[in-house]
C-alpha positions, 0 to 999 in steps of 0.5 A, spaced: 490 522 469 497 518 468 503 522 469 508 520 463 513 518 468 508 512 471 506 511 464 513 509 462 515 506 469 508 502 467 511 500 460 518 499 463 515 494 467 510 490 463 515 489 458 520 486 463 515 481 465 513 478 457 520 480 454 524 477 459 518 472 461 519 473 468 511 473 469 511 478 474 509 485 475 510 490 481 503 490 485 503 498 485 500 497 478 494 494 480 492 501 482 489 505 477 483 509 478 479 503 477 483 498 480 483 504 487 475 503 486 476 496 486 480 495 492 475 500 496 470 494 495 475 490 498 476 493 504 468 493 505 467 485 504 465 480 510 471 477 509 477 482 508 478 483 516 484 487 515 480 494 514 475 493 520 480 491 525 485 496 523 479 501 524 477 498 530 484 500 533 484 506 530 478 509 533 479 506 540 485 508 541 486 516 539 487 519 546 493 514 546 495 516 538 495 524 542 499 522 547 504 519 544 506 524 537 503 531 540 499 536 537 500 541 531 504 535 526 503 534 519 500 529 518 504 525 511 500 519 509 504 514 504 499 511 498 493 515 501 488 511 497 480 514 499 484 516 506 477 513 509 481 511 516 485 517 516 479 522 519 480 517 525 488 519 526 485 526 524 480 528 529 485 525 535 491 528 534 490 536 532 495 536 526 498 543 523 497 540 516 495 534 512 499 532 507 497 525 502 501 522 497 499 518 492 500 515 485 494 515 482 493 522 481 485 522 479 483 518 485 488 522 490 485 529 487 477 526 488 479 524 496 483 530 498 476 534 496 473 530 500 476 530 506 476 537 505 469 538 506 470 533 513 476 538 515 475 546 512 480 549 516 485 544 516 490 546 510 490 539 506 496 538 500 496 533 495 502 530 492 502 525 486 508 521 486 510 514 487 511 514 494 518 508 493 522 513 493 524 519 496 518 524 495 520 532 496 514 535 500 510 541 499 514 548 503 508 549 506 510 543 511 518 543 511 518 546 518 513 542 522 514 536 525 512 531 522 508 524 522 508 518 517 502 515 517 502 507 513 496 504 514 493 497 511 500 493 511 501 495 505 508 494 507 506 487 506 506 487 499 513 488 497 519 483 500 523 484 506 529 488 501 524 492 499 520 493 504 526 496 508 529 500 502 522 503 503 522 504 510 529 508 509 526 513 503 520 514 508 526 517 513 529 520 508 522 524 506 520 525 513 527 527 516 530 524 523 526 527 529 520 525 526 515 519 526 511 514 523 505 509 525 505 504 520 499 498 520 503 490 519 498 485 519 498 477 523 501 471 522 494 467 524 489 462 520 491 459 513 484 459 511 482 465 514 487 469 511 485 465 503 479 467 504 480 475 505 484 475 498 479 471 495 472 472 497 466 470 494 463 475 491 469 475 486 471 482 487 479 481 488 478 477 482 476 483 478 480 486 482 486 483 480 484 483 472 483 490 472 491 490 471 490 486 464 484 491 463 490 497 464 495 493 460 490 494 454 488 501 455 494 503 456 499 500 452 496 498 447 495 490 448 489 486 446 490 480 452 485 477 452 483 478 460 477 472 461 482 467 459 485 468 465 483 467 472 485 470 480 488 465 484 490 467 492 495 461 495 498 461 502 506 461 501 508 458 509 515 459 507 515 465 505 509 467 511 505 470 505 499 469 500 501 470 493 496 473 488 497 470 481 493 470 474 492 464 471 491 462 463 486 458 462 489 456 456 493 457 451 494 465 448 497 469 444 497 477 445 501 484 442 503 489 448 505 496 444 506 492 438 510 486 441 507 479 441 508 475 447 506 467 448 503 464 455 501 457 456 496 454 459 497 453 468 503 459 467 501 463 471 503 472 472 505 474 479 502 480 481 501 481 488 504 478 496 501 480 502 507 478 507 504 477 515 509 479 520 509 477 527 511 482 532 518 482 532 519 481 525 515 488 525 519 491 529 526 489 526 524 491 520 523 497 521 529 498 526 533 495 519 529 502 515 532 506 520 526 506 525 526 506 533 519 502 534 516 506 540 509 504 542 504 499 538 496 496 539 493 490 537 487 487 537 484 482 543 485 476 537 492 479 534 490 479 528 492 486 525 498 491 530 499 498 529 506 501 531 509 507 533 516 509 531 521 514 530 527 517 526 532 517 531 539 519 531 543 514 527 548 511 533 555 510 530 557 505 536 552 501 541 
């Protein structure tokens, strides 16, 4: 089910990129009900090592997790997805109450029943909503301690300005006093890195087609999508890979009754996947009003996991 405000963002969105010929669109498009699917695939590919590792730490560090936010909080997961690591979380800190936000709210609706059944008597309250801005919470938490849960360095895909404004809409829904354990993936091999968004199989690459598919469904469009096809670059400037989808060849298309021309070799920016080192990790989030705390790595620091809390601004050093 598409809410009339993600429908519209959704337009607004894709015309800027053909009208204005800008050639990009924001990567929170590329999860529709699909598209979700699709990225849980990913997730189990050999070369997708982001998932496995951030489970690994997940798994290996809960008394930890325990020991550092306490019991009896409510557990807010921003873009929750199929919310498959957060039984890890769940089981090793004793929360009062789960709350996962999500803009698809079919696919959010689906995983909140499942988890239900893995945790009867915890009190789950799913939100759709498009967690980049401030998202008022159900009354149902207002008064309990709360923590922000963000994993897969999803804050990855969106640049620094972006990344920090969400950091700071994460407080402002959150609260000061509460905290947040945020996944940031490394900075570590070229190829490795190629690999993981552009695996054999070929999911990623349907993956990243599904958002002309969803341009079609929804907005009337007849692009045709096997003219285009994935592509998974390493911007070392930037520290990211870049996902982009090329025509093959020339094309002609109508979205919502507009025709748009693309030329063969031009390219629609679809998606970064930023990789941090961990001092950029930790200014970012002191930059988004989040005082970093604890943090665990794997042994080849391919992947940090990072505590942080909502304290008092200071107004002076």
């Amino acid at each position: 089910m598409t809410t009339t405000l993600v429908d519209h963002t959704f337009r607004k969105d894709v015309r800027r990129c053909f009208e204005n010929q800008t050639y990009a669109i924001p990567a929170r498009w590329l999860y529709d009900r699909r598209g979700s699917e699709l990225f849980e695939e990913i997730t189990a590919l050999p070369e997708y090592y982001p998932t496995r590792t951030e489970t690994a730490l997940l798994r290996a560090n809960g008394p930890a997790f325990a020991a550092s936010t306490g019991a009896n909080r409510a557990v807010i997961e921003f873009g929750s997805g199929s919310s498959t690591k957060t039984p890890h979380l769940l089981k090793a800190i004793d929360p009062a109450a789960y709350v996962p936000i999500d803009i698809s709210g079919e696919f959010l609706e689906h995983s909140a029943s499942l988890l239900q059944e893995q945790f009867p008597d915890l009190p789950i309250y799913p939100v759709e909503a498009d967690f980049m801005k401030r998202v008022a919470l159900p009354e149902s938490v207002a008064d309990m301690p709360k923590l922000g849960f963000f994993p897969g360095s999803t804050i990855g895909n969106m640049i620094a300005r972006t990344s920090v404004n969400l950091l700071s809409f994460m407080r402002e829904t959150l609260g000061e006093g509460a905290q947040l354990l945020i996944g940031f993936d490394r900075i570590k091999d070229q190829q490795l890195l190629i690999d993981a968004y552009d695996d054999s199989a070929g999911v990623t690459a349907q993956f990243s087609l599904n958002l002309l598919h969803r341009i079609n469904r929804e907005l009337d469009g007849d692009i045709p999508c096997e003219t285009f096809r994935h592509r998974a670059v390493w911007n070392d400037l930037h520290a990211r890979i870049e996902i982009y989808l090329e025509a093959q060849d020339d094309v002609k298309f109508s979205i919502d009754g507009t025709v748009h021309e693309m030329g063969k070799g031009q390219k629609i920016h679809i998606e970064n996947s930023h990789k941090y080192g961990l001092r950029d990790a930790r200014l970012m989030l002191r930059a988004g009003g989040w005082t970093p705390s604890h943090d665990w790595s794997d042994e080849q620091d391919y992947f940090t996991l990072i505590l942080a809390e909502a304290r008092p601004y200071k107004h002076a050093p």
